[in-house]
Each structure stands twice: as structure tokens, then as C-alpha cells.
PAGUDO-38920 format. One record per residue (C-alpha): residue in three letters; x, y, z. Coordinates in pm, whole numbers. Layout:
BEGIN
- ALA:X:Y:Z
...
This chain:
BEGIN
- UNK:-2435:-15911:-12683
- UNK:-2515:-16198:-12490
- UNK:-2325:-16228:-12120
- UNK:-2321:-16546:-11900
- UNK:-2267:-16423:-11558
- UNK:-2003:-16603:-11354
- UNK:-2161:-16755:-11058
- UNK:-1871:-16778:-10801
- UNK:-1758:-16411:-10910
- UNK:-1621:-16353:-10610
- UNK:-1327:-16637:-10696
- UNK:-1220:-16366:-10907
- UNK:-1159:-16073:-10708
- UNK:-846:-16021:-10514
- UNK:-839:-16092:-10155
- UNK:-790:-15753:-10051
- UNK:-1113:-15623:-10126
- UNK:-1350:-15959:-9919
- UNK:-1357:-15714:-9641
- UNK:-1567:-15485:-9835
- UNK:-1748:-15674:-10071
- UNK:-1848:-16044:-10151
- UNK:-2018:-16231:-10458
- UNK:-2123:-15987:-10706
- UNK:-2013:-15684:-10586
- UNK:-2264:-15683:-10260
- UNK:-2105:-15529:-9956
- UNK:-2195:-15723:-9651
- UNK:-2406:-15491:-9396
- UNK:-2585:-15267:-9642
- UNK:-2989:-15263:-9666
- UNK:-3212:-15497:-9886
- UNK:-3294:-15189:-10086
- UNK:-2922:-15122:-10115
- UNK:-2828:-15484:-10192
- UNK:-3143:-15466:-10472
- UNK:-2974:-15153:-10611
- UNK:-2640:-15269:-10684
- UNK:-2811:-15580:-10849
- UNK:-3019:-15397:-11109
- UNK:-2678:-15235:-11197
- UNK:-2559:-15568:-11314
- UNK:-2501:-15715:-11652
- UNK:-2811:-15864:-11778
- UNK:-2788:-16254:-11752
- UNK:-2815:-16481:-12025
- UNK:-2863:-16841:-11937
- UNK:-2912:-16970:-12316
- UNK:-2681:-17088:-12570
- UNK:-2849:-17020:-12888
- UNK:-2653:-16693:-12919
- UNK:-2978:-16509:-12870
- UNK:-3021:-16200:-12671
- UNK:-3362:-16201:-12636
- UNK:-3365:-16433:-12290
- UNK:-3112:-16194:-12110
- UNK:-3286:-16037:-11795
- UNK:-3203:-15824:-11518
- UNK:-3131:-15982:-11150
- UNK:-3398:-15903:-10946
- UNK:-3491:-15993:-10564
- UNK:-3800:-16169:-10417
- UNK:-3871:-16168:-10077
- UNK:-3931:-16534:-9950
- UNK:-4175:-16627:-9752
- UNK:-4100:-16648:-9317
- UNK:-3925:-16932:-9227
- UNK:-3746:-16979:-9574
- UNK:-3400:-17045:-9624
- UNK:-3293:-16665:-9650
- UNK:-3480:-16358:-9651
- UNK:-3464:-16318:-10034
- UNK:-3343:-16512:-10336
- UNK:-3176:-16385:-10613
- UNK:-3347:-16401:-11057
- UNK:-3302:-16525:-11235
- UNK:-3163:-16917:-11124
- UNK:-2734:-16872:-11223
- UNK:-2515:-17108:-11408
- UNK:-2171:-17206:-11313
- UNK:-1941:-17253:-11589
- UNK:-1593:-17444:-11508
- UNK:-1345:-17545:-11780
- UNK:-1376:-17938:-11675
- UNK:-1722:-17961:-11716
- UNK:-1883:-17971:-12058
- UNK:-2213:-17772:-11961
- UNK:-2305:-17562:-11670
- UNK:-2342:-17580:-11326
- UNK:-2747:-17445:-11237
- UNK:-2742:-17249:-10874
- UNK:-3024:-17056:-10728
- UNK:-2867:-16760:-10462
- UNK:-3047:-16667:-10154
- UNK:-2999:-16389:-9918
- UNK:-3044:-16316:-9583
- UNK:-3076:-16008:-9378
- UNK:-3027:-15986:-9006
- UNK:-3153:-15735:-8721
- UNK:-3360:-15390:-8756
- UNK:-3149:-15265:-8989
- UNK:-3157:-15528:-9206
- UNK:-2805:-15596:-9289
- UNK:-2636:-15814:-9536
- UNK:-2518:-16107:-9329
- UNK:-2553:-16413:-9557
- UNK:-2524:-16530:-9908
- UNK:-2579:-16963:-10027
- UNK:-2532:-17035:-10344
- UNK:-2738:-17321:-10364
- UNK:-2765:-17635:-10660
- UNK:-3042:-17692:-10817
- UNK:-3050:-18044:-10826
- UNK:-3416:-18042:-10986
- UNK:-3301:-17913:-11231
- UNK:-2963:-18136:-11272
- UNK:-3228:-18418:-11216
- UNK:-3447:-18270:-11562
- UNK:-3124:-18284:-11705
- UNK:-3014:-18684:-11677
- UNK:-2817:-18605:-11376
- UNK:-2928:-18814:-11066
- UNK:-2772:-18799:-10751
- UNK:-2442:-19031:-10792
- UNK:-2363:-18803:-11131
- UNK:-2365:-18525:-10911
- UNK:-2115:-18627:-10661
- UNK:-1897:-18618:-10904
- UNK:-1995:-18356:-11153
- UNK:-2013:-18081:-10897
- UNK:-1883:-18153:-10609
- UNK:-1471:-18229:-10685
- UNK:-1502:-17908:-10969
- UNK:-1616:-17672:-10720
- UNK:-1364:-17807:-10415
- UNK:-1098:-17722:-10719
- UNK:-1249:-17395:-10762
- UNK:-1235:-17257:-10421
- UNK:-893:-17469:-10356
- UNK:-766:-17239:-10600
- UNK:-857:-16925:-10499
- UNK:-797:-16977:-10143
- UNK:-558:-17214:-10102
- UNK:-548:-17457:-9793
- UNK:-852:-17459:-9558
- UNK:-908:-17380:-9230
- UNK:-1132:-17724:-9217
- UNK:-1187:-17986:-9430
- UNK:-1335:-18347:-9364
- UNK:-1197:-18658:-9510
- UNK:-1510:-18748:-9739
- UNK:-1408:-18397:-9943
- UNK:-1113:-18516:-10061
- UNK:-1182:-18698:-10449
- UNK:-974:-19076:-10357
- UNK:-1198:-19081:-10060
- UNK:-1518:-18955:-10206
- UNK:-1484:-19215:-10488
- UNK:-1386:-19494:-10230
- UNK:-1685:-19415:-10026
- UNK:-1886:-19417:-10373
- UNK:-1761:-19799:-10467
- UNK:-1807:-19929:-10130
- UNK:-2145:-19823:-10128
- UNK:-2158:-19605:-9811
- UNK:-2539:-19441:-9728
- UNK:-2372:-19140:-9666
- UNK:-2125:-18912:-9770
- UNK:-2080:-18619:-9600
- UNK:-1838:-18312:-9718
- UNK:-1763:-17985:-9566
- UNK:-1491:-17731:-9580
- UNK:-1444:-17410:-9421
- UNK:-1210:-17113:-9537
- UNK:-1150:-16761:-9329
- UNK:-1088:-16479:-9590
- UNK:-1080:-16097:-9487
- UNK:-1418:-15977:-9301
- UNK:-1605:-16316:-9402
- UNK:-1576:-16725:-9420
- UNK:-1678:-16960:-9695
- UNK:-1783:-17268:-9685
- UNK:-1861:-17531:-9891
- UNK:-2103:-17822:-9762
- UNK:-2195:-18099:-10007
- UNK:-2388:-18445:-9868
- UNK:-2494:-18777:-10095
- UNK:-2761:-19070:-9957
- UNK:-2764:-19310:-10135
- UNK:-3069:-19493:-9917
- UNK:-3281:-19124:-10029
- UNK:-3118:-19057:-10369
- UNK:-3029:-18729:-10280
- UNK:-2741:-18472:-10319
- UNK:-2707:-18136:-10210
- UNK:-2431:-17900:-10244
- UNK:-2413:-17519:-10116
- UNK:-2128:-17257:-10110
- UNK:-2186:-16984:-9820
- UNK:-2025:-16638:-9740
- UNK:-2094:-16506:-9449
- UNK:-1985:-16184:-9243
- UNK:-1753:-16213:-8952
- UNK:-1811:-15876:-8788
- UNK:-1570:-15786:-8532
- UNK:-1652:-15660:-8136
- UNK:-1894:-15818:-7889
């Protein structure tokens, strides 16, 4: 039976538990052999909408190479679906891993514009399409942030976009139990670009 997995699965489970895990079940400060564990353990994921089973496939990690953004990303690529949007949001997860025991300090879930772009979806679509559904998202789960910069909020994002500003620049910062998220978006209109990323990371406690 075919499964989409929900990208931003950690909107869905209760606050209580952030201090011990984060997005799909991955406990921040256990081992890349750990974290690659718990992901094979996963439902499969089926990014097709034929009603097909045959393109479901396991997560899996690749290493990336030095100086990448994170020490692993995440297969396959994961679609966001939100009830205002009429097809999915496409997101490519990377991991990183800090010190000599290799802990689970970082997860981005990252756009893939590319492939929005493939789509018919050029930058100015996007500011819209992703960035004011995703704000909602995490608005919803946890409530007002600790930061948030004017340009986030949707009157002034679509005032900036008829006045023809170069750039629009977004970021908001929540504080949950044992971790923040935050969500950074930015639009030039001068590059034609548009980039959007939602981070958890671990706050660990002591010196």
C-alpha cells in the first residue's frame, strides 16, 4: 500500500517528547550508524501518484562530500503535502554530525527549488507557494515565536513583492524542549532566486 511520508513529521508529535527526539523519530546525539538504523526502520516512501507501489523505497543515508552542507543527506528527495496547496512541496534533508563521537546535532530540510523550477515554478511562485504555507505550518504547531522579522509576515511579503524590492529576506526562530527551529526563506529578484530551509537543531545544556 502506497505511503507518502510527511515531511515536517515532527509538527505532529507532542511537545513533550522534542527533548528526546526530532523529525522522524531521530534522537538528537546518537551515532550516524544509529541515526541510519532508525531510518531503514521507516515506512517505505512513495513519492508518485499513480497509485503504484512499485516506486516506494527505503530512506537511506549518503555521506556528502567535506565541506558540504551537512555530513549526510537523507533518500530519497521528500514531499511536503499541506491542505492549501494543490501538489506537493519537494525537500531534500541533510544531516550533520558533530565531534568524535559523531552526534546528531543538526537536521535542514531544504527546497528543492530545481526541481519547483522543472515544475513551472520560478522564483516569485515560490514566495508564495511555500513560503506563507509553511510559516502557517509551524505557526500552528508552535504558536508565537521567539523571533520573527517583518518580511515573514504575508501583507508585508506581498507588499515587498508589488513594490518590487531586490530582496526579501524572512526568518523566524522558535525554542521547543531540548532544540530550536527555524525557518529562513530569502527571494532576489535581481538573481531570480528563492530559497527556503526549516532547521532543528540541539540545544544541549552545560558549558
Amino acid at each position: 500500500m502506497k505511503t507518502h511520508l510527511p515531511l515536517l513529521a515532527l509538527l505532529l508529535v507532542p511537545c513533550a517528547v522534542f527533548a528526546q527526539t526530532t523529525w522522524q523519530g531521530l534522537a538528537f546525539g546518537n551515532s550516524a550508524a544509529h541515526v541510519r538504523d532508525v531510518l531503514s526502520k521507516q515506512p517505505p516512501v512513495c513519492n508518485n501518484s499513480d497509485g503504484d507501489d512499485h516506486d516506494c523505497v527505503a530512506l537511506t543515508m549518503e555521506q556528502l562530500p567535506a565541506g558540504s552542507t551537512g555530513d549526510w543527506t537523507v533518500n530519497p528527495p521528500l514531499e511536503l503535502w499541506l491542505p492549501a496547496l494543490s501538489s506537493p512541496l519537494h525537500f531534500n534533508a541533510f544531516l550533520t554530525f558533530f565531534n568524535l563521537d559523531r552526534q546528531l546535532v543538526r537536521i535542514d530540510l531544504r527546497l528543492d527549488t530545481d526541481r519547483h523550477k522543472a515544475e513551472g515554478k520560478q522564483a516569485p511562485d515560490l514566495v508564495d507557494y511555500a513560503g506563507e504555507p509553511v510559516l502557517g505550518e509551524l505557526l500552528g504547531r508552535y504558536g508565537v515565536p521567539l523571533e520573527m522579522s517583518a518580511a515573514c509576515e504575508p501583507a508585508e511579503t506581498r507588499r515587498l513583492l508589488r513594490t518590487h524590492a531586490d530582496l526579501i529576506d524572512c526568518n523566524v526562530l522558535w525554542k521547543a524542549d531540548g532544540q530550536t527551529v527555524n525557518l529562513a526563506w530569502k527571494y532576489s529578484a535581481s538573481g531570480k532566486t528563492y530559497s527556503l530551509v526549516v532547521r532543528y537543531a540541539w540545544v544541549r545544556s552545560g558549558l
